[in-house]
C-alpha positions in Angstrom: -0.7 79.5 -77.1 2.0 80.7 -74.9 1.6 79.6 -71.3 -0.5 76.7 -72.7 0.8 72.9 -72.3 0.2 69.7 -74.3 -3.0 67.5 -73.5 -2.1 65.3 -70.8 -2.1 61.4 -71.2 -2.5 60.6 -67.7 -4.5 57.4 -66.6 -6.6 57.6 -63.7 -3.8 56.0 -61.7 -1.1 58.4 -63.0 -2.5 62.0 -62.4 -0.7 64.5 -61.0 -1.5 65.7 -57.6 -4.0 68.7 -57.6 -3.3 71.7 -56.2 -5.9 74.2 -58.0 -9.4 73.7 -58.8 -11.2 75.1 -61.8 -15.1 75.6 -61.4 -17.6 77.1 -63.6 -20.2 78.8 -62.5 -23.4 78.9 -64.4 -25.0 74.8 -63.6 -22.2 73.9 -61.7 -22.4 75.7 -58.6 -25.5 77.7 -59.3 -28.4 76.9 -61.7 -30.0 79.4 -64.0 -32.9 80.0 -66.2 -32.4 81.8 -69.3 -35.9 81.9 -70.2 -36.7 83.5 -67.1 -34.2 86.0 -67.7 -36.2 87.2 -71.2 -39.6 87.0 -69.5 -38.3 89.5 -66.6 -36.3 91.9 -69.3 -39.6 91.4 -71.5 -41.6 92.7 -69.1 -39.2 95.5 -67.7 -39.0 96.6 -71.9 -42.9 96.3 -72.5 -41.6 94.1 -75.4 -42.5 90.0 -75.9 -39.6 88.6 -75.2 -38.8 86.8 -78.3 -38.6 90.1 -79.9 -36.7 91.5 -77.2 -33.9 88.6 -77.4 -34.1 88.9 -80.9 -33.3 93.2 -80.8 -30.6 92.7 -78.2 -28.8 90.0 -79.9 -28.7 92.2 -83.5 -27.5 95.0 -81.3 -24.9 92.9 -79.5 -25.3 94.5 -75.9 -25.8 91.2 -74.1 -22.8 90.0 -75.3 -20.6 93.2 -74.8 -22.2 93.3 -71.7 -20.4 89.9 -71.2 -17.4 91.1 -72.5 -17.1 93.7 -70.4 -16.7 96.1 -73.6 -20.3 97.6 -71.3 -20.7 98.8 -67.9 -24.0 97.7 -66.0 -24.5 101.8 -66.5 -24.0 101.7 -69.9 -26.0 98.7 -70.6 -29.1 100.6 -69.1 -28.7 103.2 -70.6 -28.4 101.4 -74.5 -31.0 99.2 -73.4 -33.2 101.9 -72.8 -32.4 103.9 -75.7 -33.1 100.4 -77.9 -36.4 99.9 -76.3 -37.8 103.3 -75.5 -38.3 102.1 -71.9 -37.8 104.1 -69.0 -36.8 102.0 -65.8 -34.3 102.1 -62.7 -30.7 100.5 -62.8 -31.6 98.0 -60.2 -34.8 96.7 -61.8 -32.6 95.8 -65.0 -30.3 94.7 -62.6 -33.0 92.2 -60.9 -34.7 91.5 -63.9 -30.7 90.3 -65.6 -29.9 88.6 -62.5 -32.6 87.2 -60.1 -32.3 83.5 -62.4 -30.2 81.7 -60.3 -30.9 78.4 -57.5 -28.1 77.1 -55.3 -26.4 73.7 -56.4 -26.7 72.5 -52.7 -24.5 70.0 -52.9 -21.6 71.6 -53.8 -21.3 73.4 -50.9 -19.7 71.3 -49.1 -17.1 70.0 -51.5 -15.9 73.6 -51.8 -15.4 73.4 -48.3 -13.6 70.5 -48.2 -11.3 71.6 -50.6 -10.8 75.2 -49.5 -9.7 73.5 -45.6 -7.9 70.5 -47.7 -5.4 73.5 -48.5 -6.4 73.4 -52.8 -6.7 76.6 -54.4 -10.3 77.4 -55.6 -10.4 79.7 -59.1 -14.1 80.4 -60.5 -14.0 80.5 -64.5 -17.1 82.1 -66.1 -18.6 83.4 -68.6 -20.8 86.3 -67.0 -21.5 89.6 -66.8 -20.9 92.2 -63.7 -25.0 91.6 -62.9 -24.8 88.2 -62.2 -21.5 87.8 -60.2 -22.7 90.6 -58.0 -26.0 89.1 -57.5 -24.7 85.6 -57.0 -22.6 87.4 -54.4 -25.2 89.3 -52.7 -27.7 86.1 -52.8 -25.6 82.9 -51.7 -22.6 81.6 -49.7 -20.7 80.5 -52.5 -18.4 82.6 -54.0 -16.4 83.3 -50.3 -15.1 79.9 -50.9 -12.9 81.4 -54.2 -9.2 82.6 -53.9 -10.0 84.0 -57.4 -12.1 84.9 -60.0 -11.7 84.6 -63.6 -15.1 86.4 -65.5 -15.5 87.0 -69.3 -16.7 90.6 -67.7 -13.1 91.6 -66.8 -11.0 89.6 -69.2 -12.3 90.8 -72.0 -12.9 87.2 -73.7 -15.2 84.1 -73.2 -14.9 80.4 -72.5 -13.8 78.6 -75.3 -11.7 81.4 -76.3 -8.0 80.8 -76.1 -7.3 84.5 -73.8 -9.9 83.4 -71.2 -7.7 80.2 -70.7 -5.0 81.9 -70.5 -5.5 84.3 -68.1 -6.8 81.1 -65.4 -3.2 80.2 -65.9 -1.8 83.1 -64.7 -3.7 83.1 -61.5 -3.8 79.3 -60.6 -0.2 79.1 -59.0 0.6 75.7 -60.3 1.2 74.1 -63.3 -1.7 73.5 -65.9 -1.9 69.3 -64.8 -2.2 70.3 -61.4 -5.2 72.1 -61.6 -8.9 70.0 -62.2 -11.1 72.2 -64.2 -14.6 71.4 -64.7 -17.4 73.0 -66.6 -21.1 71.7 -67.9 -19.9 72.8 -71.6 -18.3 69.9 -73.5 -16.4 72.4 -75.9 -15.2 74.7 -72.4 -13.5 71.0 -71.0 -12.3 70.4 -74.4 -9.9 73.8 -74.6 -9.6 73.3 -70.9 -7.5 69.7 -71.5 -5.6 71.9 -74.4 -4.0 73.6 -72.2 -3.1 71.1 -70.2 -5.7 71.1 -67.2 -7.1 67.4 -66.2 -10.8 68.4 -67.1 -14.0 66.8 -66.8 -17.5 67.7 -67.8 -19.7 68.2 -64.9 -23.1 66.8 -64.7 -23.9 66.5 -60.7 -21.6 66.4 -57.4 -22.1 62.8 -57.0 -19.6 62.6 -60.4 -17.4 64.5 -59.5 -16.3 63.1 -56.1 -16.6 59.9 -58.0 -13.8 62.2 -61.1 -11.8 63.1 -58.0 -11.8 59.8 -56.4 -10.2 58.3 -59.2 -7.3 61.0 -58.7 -6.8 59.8 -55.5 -9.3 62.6 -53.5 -11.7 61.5 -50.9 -14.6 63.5 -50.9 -17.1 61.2 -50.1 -19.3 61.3 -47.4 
C-alpha cells in the first residue's frame, strides 16, 4: 500500500499523541438528505425521481461527477442531453446541493482543535457542487488546513488511493492522526493504514473517543 502502516494495537491508555484530525464530511459535520436531492433533480428534469436515479445511475454521471472524471459544466450539459431538459447551471447546481443542515455541535470542537494547534484535514466523498455550496452556506470548512475530495483525487472512500493521498497531506505519521467517519467500512480502511479511527455517531462520542486519548474537549 505504499505509505500505508500496520493497524495499530494501541489501548486507550497507550495512544499516541494526535497531531492531525481526519473528518468526514457528509453526517459528521453537515447532514444531508439524499432523497431531497432526487426530488429537486426530479423536478428540475420533469422526470419522477425514481426513474431519474435510476437513468443517472445506468449512465454513471453521478458517480463521475464524484470522481471528478466530470466538471459541474459537463455534468449539465450530459444531464441535459439524458433528460431532454433545458435548465441553468445554477439551478442543477441548487437542486445537487441545497441538502445539507449544520451539525451544530461540532463547531466548536473544530475550534478547539484548530486554536489547540491540531491539524484539521476534511476527507470526502463529494462532488465540486456540494463542497462549493457547503462553502458558500456555513462556517465550517474555514476551520480546514486541507481538503481531501473524491472530486479532485480521482478515487472514493474506501478506496485504497483516497487513503493515500490523506497521508500525504496530514504532516504526521498515520497514528498520529484520529480519523473519523459515519461509514463503518471508511473507519475500517482508515485503521489499515494506520490512523486511530473511530466511527462517528454524534459530538457527545467523540469528545468522549478523544477523552480517552487523553483530549479534553468537554465543556
Amino acid at each position: 500500500m505504499g505509505l500505508t502502516s500496520a493497524t495499530n494495537n494501541y489501548g486507550p491508555t497507550e495512544m499516541m499523541r494526535i497531531r492531525t484530525f481526519l473528518f468526514d464530511l457528509g453526517n459528521v459535520l453537515v447532514h444531508f438528505s439524499h432523497e431531497k436531492m432526487w426530488e429537486q433533480l426530479a423536478a428540475l428534469c420533469g422526470r419522477p425521481a425514481a426513474e431519474l436515479q435510476s437513468l443517472i445511475q445506468r449512465n454513471d454521471l453521478a458517480d463521475d461527477y464524484e470522481r471528478g472524471r466530470l466538471s459541474e459544466s459537463e455534468f449539465h450539459t450530459k444531464l441535459q442531453d439524458l433528460t431532454g431538459a433545458r435548465f441553468e447551471q445554477s439551478e442543477l447546481q441548487r437542486a445537487v446541493a441545497d441538502i445539507f443542515e449544520l451539525n451544530p455541535p461540532m463547531l466548536p470542537l473544530l475550534e478547539r482543535l484548530g486554536t489547540g494547534g491540531h491539524r484539521l484535514v476534511l476527507l470526502s466523498n463529494t462532488n465540486e457542487s456540494h463542497v462549493a455550496w457547503v462553502q458558500e452556506q456555513f462556517d465550517v470548512l474555514q476551520h480546514f488546513d486541507d481538503l481531501v475530495l473524491s472530486c479532485r483525487v480521482g478515487a472514493m472512500k474506501p478506496e485504497p488511493e483516497i487513503y493515500e493521498a490523506a497521508l500525504q497531506v496530514i504532516e504526521c505519521r498515520p497514528e498520529e492522526c484520529f480519523y473519523t467517519d459515519d461509514i463503518a467500512a471508511n473507519v475500517a480502511k482508515g485503521r489499515e493504514f494506520g490512523l486511530q479511527a473511530e466511527l462517528f455517531t454524534d459530538a457527545a462520542t467523540l469528545v468522549e473517543q478523544l477523552g480517552l486519548r487523553g483530549l479534553n474537549l468537554a465543556g
